[in-house]
N, C-alpha and C positions, 0 to 999 in steps of 0.2 A: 403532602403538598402537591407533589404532580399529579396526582388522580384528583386534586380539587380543583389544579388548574385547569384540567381538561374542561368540566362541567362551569366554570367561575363566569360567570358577567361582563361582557365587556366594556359595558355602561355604566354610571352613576343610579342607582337607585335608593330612595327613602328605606323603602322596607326593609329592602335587603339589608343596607347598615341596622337599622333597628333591630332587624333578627338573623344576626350573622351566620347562626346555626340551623337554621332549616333548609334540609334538604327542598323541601317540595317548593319555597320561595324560590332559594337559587334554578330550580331546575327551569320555572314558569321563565323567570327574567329571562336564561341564558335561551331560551326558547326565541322568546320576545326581539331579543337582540339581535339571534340569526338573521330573523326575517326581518329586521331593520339593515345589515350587513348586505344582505341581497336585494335591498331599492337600493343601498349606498352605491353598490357597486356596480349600478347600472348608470350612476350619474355623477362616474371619475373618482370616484374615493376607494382605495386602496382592501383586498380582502384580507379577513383576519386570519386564511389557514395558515397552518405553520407551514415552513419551507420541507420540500423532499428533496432527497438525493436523486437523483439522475440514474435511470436505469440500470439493470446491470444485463437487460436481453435487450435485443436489439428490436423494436419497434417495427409492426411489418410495415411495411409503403407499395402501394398498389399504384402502378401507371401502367400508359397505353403500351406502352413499350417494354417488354421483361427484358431485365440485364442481362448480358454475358455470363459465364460461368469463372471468369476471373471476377469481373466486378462484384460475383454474389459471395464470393468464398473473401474476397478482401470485405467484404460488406463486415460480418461479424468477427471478424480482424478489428476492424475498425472500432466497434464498442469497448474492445479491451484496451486496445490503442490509449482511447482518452483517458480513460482510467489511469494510465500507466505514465500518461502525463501530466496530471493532476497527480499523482503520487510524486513525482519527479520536483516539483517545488520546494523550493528551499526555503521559503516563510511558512510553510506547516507549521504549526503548532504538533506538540508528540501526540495528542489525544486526536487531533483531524488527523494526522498520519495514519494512525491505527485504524481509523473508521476508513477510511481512502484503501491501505490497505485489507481491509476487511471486505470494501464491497469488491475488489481485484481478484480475491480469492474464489468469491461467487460467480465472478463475471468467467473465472478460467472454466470453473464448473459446470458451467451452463453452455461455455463455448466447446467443451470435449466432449459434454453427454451429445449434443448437434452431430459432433465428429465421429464418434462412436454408434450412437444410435441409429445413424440415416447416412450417410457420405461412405465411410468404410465397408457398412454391410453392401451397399450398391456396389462397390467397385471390386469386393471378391468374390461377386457371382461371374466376371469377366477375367479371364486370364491376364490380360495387358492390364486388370488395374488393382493385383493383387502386392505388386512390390510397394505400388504409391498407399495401399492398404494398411501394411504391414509398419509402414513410412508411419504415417499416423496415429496408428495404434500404440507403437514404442513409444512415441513423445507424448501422446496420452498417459502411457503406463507409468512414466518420468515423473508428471505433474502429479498425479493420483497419490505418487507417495510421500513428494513434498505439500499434498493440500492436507493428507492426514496428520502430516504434522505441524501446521498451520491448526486446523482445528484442536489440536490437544493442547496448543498452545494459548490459544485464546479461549477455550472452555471453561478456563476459572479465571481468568483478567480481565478485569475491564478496560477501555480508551484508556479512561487517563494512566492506570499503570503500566501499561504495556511495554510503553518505549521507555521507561524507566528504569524497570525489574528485569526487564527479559529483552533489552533492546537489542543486543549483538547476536542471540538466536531469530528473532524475528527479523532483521536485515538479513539473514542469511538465508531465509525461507524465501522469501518476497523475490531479493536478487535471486534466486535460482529459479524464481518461476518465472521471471521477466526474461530473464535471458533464455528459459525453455522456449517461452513464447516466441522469442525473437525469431528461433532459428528454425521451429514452425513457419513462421508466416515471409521467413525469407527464403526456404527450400523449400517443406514439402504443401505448400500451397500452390507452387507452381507447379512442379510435380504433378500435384491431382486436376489442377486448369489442364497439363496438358494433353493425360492421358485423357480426359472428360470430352475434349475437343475432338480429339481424335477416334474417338466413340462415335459420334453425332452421326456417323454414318451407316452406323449397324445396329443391329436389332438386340435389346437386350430383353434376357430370361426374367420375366416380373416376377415368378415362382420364390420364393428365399427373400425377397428383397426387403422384404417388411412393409412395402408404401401401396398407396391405393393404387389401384387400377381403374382407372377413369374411363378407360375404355371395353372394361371388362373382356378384354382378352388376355389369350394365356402370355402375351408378350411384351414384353417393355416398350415401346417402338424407340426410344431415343432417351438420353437426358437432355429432355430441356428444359433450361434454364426458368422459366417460371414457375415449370412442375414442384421440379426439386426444391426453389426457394421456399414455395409453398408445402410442403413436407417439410423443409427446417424449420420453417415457422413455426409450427405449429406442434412440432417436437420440443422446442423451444419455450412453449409455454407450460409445458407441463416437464420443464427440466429441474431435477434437485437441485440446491445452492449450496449443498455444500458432501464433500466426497463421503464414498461407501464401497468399500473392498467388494462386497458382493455384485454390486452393480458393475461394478472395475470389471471383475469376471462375467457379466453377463449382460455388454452394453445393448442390446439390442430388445432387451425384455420392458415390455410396455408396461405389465405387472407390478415389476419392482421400480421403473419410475414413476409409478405414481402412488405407489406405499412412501417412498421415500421425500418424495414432494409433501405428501401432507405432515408428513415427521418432521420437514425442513420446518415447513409454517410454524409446528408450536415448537420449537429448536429456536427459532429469530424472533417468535414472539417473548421466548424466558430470557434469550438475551438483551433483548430491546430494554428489561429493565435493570442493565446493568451500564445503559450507555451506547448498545451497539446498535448501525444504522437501521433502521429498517429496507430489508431487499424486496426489489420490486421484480 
């Protein structure tokens, strides 16, 4: 019934009633209809896509002005944020909860492979930014072992039984990733704002770092804030959604994020047919 309704009609047609089972009728109509949908919906009538969930990376934004390096590191703060307050509703339903916290679990994922991959490797090629390093790494290492047990936990349950069967394990996965997060983005994000700032003035070693050299020299000349945002970005897009011990160990290898990104896709695609959101 759901793969019929994908391809189904959105209009009244003769034929199609006449011959309810032919593929090649429904396929022509629902054709038909598209492009009926697309003059509607140049002229105030409503489109038929279904609705999507709202990100779980953070969408780049390009202006005249590049942010601060607190504003860029609050920035993907910020995506887990909303999550966390969409979670936070007391009129959920158990089956929205699950899915709510489902994309939470993606959205941490996405936001530690950023932290691991580009931010930490950058600050312990520098003496002054290997404690703020070390800082983040740990609360990485925290989250990684509560998301694998988030994943073993939702690998055979769907939405709706989740919070039913298994609700006082799964509240206690979620709350300890919430509260990880909290104490990430109330310490050591300042922590790495400061040491960052206080960089700005010196020359950093581009050799190790893993990120382009735009200037093709042997030398970092600075973090600045739009270089690096554009390095998260863009790490960002090819981040797994959901955790992998060996990547744990070995955040910085481009290799195994993007073996593990296309694992993710058909991983979200087999759960998507059990009810789970699709991650964007």
């Amino acid at each position: 019934m759901a793969i019929d309704a994908k391809r189904a009609p959105t209009r009244a047609h003769p034929r199609t009633n006449q011959n309810p089972r032919s593929k090649v009728s429904e396929t022509i109509q629902r054709s038909i209809d598209r492009m009926h949908e697309w003059s509607d919906s140049h002229h105030g009538w409503t489109s038929f896509k279904p609705d999507t969930s709202a990100p779980i990376r953070r969408p780049r934004q390009f202006t005249r002005h590049p942010p601060t390096i607190p504003d860029l590191l609050c920035g993907y703060d910020e995506t887990v944020e909303a999550i966390v307050t969409e979670f936070a509703n007391a009129d959920l339903s158990a089956t929205e909860r699950a899915r709510v916290a489902y994309r939470l679990g993606a959205a941490i994922t996405v936001h530690d492979s950023i932290l691991g991959g580009t931010l930490c490797r950058l600050l312990e090629e520098v003496p002054e930014g290997q404690a703020a390093s070390a800082l983040l790494r740990a609360g990485c290492n925290k989250r990684e072992g509560l998301l694998q047990e988030w994943n073993n936990l939702v690998e055979h349950s769907s939405p709706s039984d989740l919070y039913h069967d298994k609700a006082a394990e799964a509240n206690r996965i979620i709350d300890e990733l919430i509260a990880s997060f909290e104490d990430h983005k109330s310490h050591e994000t300042k922590d790495v704002s400061a040491v960052i700032e206080q960089l700005q003035q010196q020359p950093w070693k581009y050799r190790g770092t893993g990120l382009i050299n735009v200037d093709q020299t042997a030398v970092w000349p600075n973090p600045e804030p739009g270089s690096l945002a554009a390095h998260m970005a863009l790490w960002a897009e090819k981040s797994p959604t959901h955790s992998h011990p060996l990547l744990q160990k070995h955040p910085t290898s481009r290799l195994r994020r993007d073996l593990y990104r296309h694992t993710d896709q058909w991983r979200n695609r087999r759960r998507a047919r059990r009810g789970w959101p699709t991650l964007k």
